[in-house]
C-alpha positions as CSV (number, residue, x, y, z in Angstrom):
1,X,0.0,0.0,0.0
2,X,1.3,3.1,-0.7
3,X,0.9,6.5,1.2
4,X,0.4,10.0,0.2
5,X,2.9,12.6,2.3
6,X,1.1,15.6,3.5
7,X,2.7,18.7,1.9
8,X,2.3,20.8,4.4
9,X,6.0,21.1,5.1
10,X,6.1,23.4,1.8
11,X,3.4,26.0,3.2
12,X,4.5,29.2,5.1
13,X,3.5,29.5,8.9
14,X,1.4,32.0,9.7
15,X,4.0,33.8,12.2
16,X,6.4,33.9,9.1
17,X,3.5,34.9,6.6
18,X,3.6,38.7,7.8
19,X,7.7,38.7,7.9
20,X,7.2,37.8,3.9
21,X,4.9,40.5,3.3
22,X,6.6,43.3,5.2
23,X,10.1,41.8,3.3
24,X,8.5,42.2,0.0
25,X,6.8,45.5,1.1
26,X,10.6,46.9,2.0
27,X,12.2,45.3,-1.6
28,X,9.8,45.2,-4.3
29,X,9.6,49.4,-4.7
30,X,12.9,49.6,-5.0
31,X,13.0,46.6,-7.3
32,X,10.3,48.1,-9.6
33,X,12.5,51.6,-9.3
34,X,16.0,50.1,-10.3
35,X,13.9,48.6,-13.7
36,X,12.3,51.7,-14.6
37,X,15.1,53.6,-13.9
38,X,17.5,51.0,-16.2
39,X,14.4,51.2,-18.7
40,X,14.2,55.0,-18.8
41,X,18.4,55.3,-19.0
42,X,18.0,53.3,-21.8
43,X,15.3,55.2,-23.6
44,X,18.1,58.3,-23.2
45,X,20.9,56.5,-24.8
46,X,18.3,55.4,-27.8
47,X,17.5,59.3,-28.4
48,X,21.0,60.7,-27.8
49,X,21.8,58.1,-30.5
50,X,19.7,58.4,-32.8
51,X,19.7,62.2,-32.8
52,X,23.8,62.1,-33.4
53,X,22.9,59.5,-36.3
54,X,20.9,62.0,-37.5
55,X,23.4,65.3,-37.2
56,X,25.7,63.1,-38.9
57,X,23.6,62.3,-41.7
58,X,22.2,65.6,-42.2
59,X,26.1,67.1,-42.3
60,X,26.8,64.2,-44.6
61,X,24.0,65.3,-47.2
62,X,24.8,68.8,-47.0
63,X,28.7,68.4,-48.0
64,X,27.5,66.6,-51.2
65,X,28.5,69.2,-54.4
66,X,25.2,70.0,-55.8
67,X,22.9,68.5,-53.1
């Protein structure tokens, strides 16, 4: 005969359950901050890029004899 464990050993007591949430309370805004922040510095880079591609094209079609 075989028997079924009880997986109770995998759920979170209830005196740790508020530890957890006031963990995740302290971490997750400064989680989400860090992202956004990486996502924004990256939108900077894009523009600052794109507008020197574009300076360098425009300087490049304006030195052309007869353009």
């Amino acid at each position: 005969m075989i028997r079924c464990r009880s997986t109770r050993r995998n759920r979170i007591p209830a005196a740790r359950f508020g530890a957890v949430l006031v963990e995740f309370a302290l971490a997750a805004p400064i989680t989400f901050i860090m992202v956004f922040a990486l996502i924004e510095f990256s939108r900077v880079a894009m523009l600052t890029n794109t507008a020197e591609n574009a300076a360098y094209e425009g300087c490049r079609a304006a030195i052309v004899p007869g353009g």
